[in-house]
Backbone as a chain_set.jsonl record, in Angstrom:
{"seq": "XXXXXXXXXXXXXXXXXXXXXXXXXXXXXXXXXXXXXXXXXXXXXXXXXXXXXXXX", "coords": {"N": [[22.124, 3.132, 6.872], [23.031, 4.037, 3.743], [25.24, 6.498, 2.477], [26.605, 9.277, 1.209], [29.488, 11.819, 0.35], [29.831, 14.441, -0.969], [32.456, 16.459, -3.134], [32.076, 18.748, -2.294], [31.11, 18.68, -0.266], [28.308, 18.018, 0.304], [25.924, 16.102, 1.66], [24.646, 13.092, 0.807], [21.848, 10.982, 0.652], [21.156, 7.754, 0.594], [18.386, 5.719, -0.118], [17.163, 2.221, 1.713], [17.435, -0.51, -0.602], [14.602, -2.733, -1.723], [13.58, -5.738, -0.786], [13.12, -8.104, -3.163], [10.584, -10.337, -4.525], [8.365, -12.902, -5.933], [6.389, -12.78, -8.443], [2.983, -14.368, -8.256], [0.685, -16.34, -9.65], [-2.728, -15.222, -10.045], [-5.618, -16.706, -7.946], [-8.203, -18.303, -8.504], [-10.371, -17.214, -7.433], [-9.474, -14.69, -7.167], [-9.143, -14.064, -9.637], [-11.553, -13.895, -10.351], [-13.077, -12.159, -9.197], [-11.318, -9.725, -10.544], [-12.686, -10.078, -12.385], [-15.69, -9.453, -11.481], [-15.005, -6.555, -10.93], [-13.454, -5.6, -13.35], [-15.845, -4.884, -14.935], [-17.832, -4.016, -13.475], [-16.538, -1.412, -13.61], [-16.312, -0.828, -16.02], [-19.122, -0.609, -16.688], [-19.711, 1.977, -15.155], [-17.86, 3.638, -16.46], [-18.964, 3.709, -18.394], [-21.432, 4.832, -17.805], [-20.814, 7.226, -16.94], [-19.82, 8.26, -19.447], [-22.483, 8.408, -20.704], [-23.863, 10.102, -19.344], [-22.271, 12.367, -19.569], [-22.456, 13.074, -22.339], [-24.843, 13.365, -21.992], [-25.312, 15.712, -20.931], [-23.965, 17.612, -22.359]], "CA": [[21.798, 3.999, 5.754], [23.961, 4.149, 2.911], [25.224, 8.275, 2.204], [28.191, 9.884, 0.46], [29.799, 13.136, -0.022], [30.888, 15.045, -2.527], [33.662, 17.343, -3.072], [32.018, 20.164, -1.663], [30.778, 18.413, 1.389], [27.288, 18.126, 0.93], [25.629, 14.642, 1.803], [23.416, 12.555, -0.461], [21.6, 9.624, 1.47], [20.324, 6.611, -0.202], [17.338, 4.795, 1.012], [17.81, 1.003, 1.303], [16.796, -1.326, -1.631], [13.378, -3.11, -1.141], [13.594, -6.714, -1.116], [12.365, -8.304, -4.337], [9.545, -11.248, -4.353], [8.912, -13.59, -7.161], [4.651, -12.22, -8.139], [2.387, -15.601, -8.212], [0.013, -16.459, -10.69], [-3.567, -15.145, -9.289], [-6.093, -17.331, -7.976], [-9.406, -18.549, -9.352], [-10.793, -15.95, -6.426], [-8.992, -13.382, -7.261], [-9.375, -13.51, -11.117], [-13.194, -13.512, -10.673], [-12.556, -10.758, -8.446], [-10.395, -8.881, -11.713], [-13.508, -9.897, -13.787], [-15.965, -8.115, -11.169], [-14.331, -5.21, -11.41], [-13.732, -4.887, -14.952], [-17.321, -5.071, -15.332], [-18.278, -2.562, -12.428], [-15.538, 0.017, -13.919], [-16.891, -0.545, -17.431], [-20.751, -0.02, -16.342], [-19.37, 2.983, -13.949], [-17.256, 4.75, -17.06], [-20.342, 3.85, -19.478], [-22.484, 5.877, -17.173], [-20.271, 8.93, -17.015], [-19.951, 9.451, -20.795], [-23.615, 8.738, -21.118], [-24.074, 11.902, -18.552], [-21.207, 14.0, -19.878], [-23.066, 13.441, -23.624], [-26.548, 14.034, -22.247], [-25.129, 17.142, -20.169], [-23.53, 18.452, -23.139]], "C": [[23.088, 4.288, 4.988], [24.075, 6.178, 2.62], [26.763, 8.476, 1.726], [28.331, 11.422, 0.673], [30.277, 13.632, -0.734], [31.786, 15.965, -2.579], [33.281, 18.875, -2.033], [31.191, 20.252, -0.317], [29.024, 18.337, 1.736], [26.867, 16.186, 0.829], [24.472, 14.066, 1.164], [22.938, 11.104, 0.139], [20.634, 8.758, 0.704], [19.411, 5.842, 0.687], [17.741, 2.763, 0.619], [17.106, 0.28, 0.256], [15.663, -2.367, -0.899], [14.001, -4.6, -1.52], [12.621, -7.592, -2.081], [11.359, -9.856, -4.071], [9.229, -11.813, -5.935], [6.753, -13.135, -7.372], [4.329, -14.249, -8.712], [1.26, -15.515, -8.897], [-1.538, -16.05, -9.403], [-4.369, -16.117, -9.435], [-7.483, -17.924, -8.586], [-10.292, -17.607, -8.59], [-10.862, -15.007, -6.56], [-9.192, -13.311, -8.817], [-10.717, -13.275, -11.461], [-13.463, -12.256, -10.219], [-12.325, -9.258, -9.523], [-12.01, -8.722, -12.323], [-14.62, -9.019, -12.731], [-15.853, -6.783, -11.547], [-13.985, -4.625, -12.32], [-14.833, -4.124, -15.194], [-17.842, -3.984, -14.658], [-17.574, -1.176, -13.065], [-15.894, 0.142, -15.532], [-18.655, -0.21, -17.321], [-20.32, 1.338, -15.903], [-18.962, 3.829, -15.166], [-18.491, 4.428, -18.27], [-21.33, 5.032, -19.253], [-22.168, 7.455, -16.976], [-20.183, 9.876, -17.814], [-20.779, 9.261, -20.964], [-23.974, 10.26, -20.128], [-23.428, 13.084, -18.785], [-21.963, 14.183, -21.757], [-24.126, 13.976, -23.328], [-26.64, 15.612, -21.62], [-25.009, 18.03, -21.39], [-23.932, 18.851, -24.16]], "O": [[24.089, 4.729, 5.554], [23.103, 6.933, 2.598], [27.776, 7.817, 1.958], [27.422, 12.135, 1.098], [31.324, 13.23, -1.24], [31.81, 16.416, -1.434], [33.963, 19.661, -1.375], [30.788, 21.179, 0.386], [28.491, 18.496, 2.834], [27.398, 15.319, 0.135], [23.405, 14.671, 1.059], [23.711, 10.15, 0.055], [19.521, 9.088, 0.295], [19.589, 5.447, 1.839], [18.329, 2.248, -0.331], [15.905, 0.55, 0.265], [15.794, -2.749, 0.264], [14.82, -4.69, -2.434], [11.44, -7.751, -1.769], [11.765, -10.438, -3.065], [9.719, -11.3, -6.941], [5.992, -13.252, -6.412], [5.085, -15.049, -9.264], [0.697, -14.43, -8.755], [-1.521, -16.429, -8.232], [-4.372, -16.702, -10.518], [-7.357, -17.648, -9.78], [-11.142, -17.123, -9.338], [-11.81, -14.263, -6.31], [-9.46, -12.167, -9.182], [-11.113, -12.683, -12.465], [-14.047, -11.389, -10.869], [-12.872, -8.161, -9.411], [-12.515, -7.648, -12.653], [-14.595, -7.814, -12.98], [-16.518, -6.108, -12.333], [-14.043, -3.4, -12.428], [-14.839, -2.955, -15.58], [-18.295, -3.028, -15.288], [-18.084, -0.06, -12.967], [-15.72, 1.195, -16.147], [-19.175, 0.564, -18.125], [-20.866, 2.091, -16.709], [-19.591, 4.887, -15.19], [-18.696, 5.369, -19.037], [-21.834, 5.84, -20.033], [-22.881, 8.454, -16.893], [-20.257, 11.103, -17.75], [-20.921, 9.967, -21.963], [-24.327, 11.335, -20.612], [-23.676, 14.252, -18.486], [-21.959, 15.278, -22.319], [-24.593, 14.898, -23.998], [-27.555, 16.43, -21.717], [-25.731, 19.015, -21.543], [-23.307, 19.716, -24.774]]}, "num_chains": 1, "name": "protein.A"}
């Protein structure tokens, strides 16, 4: 663990740096996946402001 001190003695501890990764293009799986889920979260927030208009 990396840590210092400063003039007046108090200690400041650094956490260690994460090791970085290169991100990978997603798969034909996983982007149908994305489109799912668009789709579910756009039906899902359709349905909320039709209930918060018909409430209100």
């Amino acid at each position: 663990m990396i840590s210092t001190t400063d003039e007046r003695g108090v200690i400041n501890n650094f956490a260690k740096d994460p090791k970085t990764r290169v991100a990978e293009y997603p798969s034909p799986a996983e982007q149908r996946t994305y489109w799912l889920m668009g789709i579910a979260t756009t039906i899902l927030m359709a349905g909320v402001f039709a209930i918060a208009y018909a409430v209100s």
